[in-house]
C-alpha atoms as a printed R data frame, in Angstrom:
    type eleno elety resid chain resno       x       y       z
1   ATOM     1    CA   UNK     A     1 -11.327  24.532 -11.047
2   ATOM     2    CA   UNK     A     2  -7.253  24.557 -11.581
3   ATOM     3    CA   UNK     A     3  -5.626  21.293 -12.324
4   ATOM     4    CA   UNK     A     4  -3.791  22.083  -8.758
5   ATOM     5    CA   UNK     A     5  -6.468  22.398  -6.770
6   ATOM     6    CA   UNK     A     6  -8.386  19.146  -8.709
7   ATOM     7    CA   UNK     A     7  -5.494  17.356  -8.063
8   ATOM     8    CA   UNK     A     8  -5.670  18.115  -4.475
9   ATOM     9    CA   UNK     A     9  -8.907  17.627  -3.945
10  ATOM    10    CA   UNK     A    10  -8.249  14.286  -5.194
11  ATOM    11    CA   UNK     A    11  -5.463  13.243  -2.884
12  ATOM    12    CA   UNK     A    12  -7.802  14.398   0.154
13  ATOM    13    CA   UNK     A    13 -10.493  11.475  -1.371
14  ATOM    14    CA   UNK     A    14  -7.647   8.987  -2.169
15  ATOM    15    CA   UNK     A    15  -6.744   9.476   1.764
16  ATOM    16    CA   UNK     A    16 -10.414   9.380   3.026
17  ATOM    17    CA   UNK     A    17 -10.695   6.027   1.479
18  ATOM    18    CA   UNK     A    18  -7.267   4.674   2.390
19  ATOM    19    CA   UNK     A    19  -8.648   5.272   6.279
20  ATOM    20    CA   UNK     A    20 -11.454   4.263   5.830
21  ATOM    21    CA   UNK     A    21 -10.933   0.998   3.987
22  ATOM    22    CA   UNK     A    22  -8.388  -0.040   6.777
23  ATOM    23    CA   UNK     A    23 -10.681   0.800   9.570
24  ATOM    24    CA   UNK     A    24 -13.205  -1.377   8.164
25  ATOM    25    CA   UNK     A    25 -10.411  -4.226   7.302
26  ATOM    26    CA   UNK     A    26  -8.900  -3.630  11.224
27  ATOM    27    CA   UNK     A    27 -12.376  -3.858  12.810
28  ATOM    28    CA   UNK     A    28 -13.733  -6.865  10.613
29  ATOM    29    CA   UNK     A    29 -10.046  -8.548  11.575
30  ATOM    30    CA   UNK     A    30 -10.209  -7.199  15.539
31  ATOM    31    CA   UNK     A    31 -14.190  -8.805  15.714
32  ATOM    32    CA   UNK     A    32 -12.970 -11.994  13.940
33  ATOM    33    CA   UNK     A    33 -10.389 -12.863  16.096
34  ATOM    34    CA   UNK     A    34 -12.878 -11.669  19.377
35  ATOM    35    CA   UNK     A    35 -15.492 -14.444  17.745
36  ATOM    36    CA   UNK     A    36 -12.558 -17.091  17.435
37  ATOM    37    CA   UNK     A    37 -11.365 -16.527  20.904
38  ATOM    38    CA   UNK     A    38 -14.787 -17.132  21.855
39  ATOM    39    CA   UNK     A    39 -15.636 -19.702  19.830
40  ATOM    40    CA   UNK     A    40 -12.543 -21.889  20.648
41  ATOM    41    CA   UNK     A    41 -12.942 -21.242  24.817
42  ATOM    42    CA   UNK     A    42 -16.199 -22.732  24.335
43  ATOM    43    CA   UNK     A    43 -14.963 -25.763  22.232
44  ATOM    44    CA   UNK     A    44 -12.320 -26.824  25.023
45  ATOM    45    CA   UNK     A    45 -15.480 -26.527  27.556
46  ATOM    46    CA   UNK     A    46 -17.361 -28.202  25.773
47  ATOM    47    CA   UNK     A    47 -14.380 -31.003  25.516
48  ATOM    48    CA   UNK     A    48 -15.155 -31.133  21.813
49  ATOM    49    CA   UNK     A    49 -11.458 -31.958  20.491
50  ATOM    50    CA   UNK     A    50  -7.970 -32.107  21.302
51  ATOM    51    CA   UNK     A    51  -7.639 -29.303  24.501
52  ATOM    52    CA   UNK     A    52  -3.545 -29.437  23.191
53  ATOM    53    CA   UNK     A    53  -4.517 -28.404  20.019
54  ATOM    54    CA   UNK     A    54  -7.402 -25.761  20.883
55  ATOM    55    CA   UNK     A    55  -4.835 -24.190  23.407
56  ATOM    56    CA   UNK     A    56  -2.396 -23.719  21.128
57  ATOM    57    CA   UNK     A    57  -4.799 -22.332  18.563
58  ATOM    58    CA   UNK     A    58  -6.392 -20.017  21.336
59  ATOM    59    CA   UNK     A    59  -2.812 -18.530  22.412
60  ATOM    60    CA   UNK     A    60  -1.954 -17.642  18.718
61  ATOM    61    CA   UNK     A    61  -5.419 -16.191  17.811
62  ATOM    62    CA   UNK     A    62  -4.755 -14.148  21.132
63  ATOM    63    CA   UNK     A    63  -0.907 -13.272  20.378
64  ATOM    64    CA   UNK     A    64  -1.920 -12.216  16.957
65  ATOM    65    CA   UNK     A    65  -4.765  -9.861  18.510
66  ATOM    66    CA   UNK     A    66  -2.170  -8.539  21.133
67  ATOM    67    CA   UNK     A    67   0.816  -8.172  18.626
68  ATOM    68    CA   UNK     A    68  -1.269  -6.765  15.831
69  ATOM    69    CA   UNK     A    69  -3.519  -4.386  17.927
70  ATOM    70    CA   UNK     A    70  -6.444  -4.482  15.317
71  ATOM    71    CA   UNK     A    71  -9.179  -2.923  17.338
72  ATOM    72    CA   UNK     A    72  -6.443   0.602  17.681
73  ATOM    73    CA   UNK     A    73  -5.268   0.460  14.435
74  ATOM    74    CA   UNK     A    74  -9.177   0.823  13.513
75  ATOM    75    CA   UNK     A    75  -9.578   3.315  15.843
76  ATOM    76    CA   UNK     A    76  -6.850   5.293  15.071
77  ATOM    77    CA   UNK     A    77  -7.890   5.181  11.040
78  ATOM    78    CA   UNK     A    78 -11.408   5.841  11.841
79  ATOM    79    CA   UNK     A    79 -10.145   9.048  13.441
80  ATOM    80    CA   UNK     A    80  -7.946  10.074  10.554
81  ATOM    81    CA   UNK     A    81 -11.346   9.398   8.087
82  ATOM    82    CA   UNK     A    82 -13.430  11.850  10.167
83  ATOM    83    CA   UNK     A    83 -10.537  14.385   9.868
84  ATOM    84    CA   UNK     A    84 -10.689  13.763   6.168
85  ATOM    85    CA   UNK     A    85 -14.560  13.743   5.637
86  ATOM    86    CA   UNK     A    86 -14.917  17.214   7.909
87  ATOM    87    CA   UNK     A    87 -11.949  18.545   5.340
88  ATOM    88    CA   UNK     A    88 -14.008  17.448   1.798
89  ATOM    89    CA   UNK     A    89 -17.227  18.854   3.533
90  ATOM    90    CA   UNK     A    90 -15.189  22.449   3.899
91  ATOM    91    CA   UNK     A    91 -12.842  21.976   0.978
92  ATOM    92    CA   UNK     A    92 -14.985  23.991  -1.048
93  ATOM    93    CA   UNK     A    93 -14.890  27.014   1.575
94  ATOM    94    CA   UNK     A    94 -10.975  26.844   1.702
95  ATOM    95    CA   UNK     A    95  -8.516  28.317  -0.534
96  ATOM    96    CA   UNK     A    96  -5.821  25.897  -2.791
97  ATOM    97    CA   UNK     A    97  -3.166  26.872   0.088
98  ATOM    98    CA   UNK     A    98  -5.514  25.902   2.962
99  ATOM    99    CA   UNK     A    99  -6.519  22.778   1.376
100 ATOM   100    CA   UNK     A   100  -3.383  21.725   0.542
101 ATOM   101    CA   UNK     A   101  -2.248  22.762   4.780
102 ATOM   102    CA   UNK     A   102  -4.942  21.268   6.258
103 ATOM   103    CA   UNK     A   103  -4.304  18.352   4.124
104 ATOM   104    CA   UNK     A   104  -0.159  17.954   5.089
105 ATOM   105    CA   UNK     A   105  -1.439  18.359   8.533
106 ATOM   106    CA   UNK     A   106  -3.941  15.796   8.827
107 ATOM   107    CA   UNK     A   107  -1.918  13.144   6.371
108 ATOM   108    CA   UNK     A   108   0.875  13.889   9.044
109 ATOM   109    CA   UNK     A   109  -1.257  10.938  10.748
110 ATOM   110    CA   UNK     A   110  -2.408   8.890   8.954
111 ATOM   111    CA   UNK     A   111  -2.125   4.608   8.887
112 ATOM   112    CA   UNK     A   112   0.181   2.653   7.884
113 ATOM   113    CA   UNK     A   113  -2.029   0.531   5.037
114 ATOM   114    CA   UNK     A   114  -1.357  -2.198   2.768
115 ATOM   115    CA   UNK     A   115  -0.452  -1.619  -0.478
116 ATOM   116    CA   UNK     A   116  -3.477  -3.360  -1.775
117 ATOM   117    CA   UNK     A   117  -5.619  -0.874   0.016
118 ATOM   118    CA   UNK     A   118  -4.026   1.935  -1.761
119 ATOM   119    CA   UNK     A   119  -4.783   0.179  -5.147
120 ATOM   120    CA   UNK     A   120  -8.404  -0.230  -4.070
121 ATOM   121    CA   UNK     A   121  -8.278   3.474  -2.788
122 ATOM   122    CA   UNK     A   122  -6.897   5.115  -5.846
123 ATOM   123    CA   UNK     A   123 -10.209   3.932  -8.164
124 ATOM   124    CA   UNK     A   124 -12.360   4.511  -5.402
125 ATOM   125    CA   UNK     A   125 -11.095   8.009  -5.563
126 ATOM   126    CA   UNK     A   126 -11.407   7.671  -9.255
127 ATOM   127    CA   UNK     A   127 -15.146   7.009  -9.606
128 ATOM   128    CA   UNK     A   128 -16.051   9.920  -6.489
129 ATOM   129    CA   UNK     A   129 -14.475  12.231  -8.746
130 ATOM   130    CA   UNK     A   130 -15.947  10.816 -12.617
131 ATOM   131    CA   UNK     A   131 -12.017   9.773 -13.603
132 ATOM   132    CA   UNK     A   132 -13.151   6.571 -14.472
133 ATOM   133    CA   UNK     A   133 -10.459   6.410 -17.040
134 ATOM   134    CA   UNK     A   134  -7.730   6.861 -14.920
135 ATOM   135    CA   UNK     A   135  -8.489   3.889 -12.979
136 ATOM   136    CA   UNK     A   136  -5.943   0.993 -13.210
137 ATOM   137    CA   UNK     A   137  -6.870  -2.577 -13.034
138 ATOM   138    CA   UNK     A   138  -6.418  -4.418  -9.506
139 ATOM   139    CA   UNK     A   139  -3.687  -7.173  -8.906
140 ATOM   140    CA   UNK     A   140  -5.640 -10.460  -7.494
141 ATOM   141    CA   UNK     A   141  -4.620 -10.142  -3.637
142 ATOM   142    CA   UNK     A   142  -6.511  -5.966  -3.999
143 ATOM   143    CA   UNK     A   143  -9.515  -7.618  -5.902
144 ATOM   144    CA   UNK     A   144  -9.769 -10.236  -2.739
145 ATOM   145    CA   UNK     A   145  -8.916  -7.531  -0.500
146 ATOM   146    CA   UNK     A   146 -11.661  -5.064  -2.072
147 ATOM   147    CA   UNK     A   147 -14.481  -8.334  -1.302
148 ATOM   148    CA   UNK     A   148 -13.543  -8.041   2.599
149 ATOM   149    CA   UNK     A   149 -13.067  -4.117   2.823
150 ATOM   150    CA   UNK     A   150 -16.386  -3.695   0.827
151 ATOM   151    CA   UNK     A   151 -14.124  -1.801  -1.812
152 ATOM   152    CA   UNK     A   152 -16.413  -3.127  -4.899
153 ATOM   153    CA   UNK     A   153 -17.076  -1.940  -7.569
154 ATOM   154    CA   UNK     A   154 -13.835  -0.790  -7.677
155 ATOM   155    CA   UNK     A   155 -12.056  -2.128 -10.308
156 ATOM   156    CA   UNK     A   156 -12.267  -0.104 -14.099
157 ATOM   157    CA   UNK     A   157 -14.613  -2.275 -16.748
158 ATOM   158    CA   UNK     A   158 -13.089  -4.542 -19.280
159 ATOM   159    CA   UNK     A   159 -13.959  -4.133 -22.502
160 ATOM   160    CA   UNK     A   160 -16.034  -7.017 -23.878
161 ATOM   161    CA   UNK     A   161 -15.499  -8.752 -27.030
162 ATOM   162    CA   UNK     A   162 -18.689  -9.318 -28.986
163 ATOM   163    CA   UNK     A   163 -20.280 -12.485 -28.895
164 ATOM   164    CA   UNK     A   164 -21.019 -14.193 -32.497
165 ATOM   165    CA   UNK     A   165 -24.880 -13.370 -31.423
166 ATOM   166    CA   UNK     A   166 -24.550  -9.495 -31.254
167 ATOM   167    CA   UNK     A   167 -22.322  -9.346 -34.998
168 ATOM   168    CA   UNK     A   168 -24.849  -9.473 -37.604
169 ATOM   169    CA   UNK     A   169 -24.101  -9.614 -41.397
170 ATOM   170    CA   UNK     A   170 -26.046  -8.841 -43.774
């Protein structure tokens, strides 16, 4: 396989995940606030608490949903990841070129995602393809990130210093 074409292939992976890891972050977020809205409307029912302070906590639960349109923005990446998993189940049938315009046509799309998801991404992409080298360690908001996306393991290993037990003299 050319360095091109491995390098392409790779992108196309990188990209799969990218969708897919903000589809699952925009559904999980779209269902959490769904369960909040929920959850609160029954609490000022219920007359649990301060109906002030539940309102207020209802409207911006609700205002964030509206403004932030999580259940879409999962739809919309879901779509992009089934674009990208029919391309690396025919990738093998297309030429570099193809790949590569199939690829600019479909990416033409794509989500707008955090940059944390593109961390998380990248090594994902890294141990699909066996580059486990190339993968770079995660800053601390990607390795929280990673525990809600279900991006794990996803981070490369560290290296280990021996314990006095294991370094035997003689």
């Amino acid at each position: 396989m050319s360095p091109e074409r491995n390098e392409g292939e790779f992108t196309v992976y990188t990209s799969y995940n990218v969708e897919k890891l903000t589809e699952t972050l925009n559904a999980r977020a779209d269902r959490l606030c769904t369960f909040l809205l929920i959850l609160l409307g029954s609490a000022v029912l219920a007359d649990i608490t301060s109906t002030v302070a539940l309102g207020l906590t209802v409207t911006t639960v609700a205002a964030l949903q509206f403004v932030c349109r999580f259940g879409e923005a999962a739809g919309q990446a879901r779509s992009q990841k089934l674009r990208y998993a029919s391309l690396l189940a025919r990738r093998q049938a297309l030429s570099d070129t193809e790949l590569i315009d199939q690829f600019e046509r479909i990416h033409e799309h794509d989500s707008r995602p955090l940059a944390a998801i593109e961390e998380i991404a990248f090594n994902k992409a890294c141990l699909q393809r066996g580059r486990n080298s190339h993968m770079a360690p995660l800053s601390l908001s990607a390795r929280m990130l990673a525990l809600l996306v279900g991006g794990q393991p996803c981070e490369p290993e560290r290296s280990q210093k021996p314990s006095d037990d294991a370094v035997k003299t003689d």
